[in-house]
N, C-alpha and C positions, 0 to 999 in steps of 0.2 A: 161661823159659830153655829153650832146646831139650836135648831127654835123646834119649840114644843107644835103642838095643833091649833092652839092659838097666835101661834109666830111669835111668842115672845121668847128672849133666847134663857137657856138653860144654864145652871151653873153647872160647875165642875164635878162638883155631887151628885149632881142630876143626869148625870150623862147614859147612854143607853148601853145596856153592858153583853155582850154574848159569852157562849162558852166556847172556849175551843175545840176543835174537834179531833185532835192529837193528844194533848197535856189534860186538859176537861179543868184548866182554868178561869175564874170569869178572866174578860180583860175589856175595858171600855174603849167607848168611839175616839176615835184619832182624827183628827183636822184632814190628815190626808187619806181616811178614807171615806171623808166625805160623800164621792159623785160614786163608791161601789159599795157603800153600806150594807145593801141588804146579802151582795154575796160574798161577804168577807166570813169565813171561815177557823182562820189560825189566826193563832195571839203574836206571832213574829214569823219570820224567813226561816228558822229553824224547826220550827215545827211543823211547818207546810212540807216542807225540805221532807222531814222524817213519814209522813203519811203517804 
């Protein structure tokens, strides 16, 4: 689960959102991309695919 700066864990509202960089959607954090969060890019396989 993702935890804030004081390690307490975040709800589902609160989650950390990027934009894409194909579609220029938000789309938030996902469980599995936990350990590459900061270089995740595209909101699915489709849009990475496209850029």
């Amino acid at each position: 689960m993702v935890k804030n700066a004081n390690g307490k864990r975040l709800e589902k509202s609160n989650l950390p959102q990027k934009i894409c960089a194909t579609c220029r959607q938000p789309f938030s954090w996902r469980k599995k991309w936990a350990r590459d969060w900061a270089n995740v890019k595209y909101c699915s396989d489709r849009c990475r695919d496209t850029d």
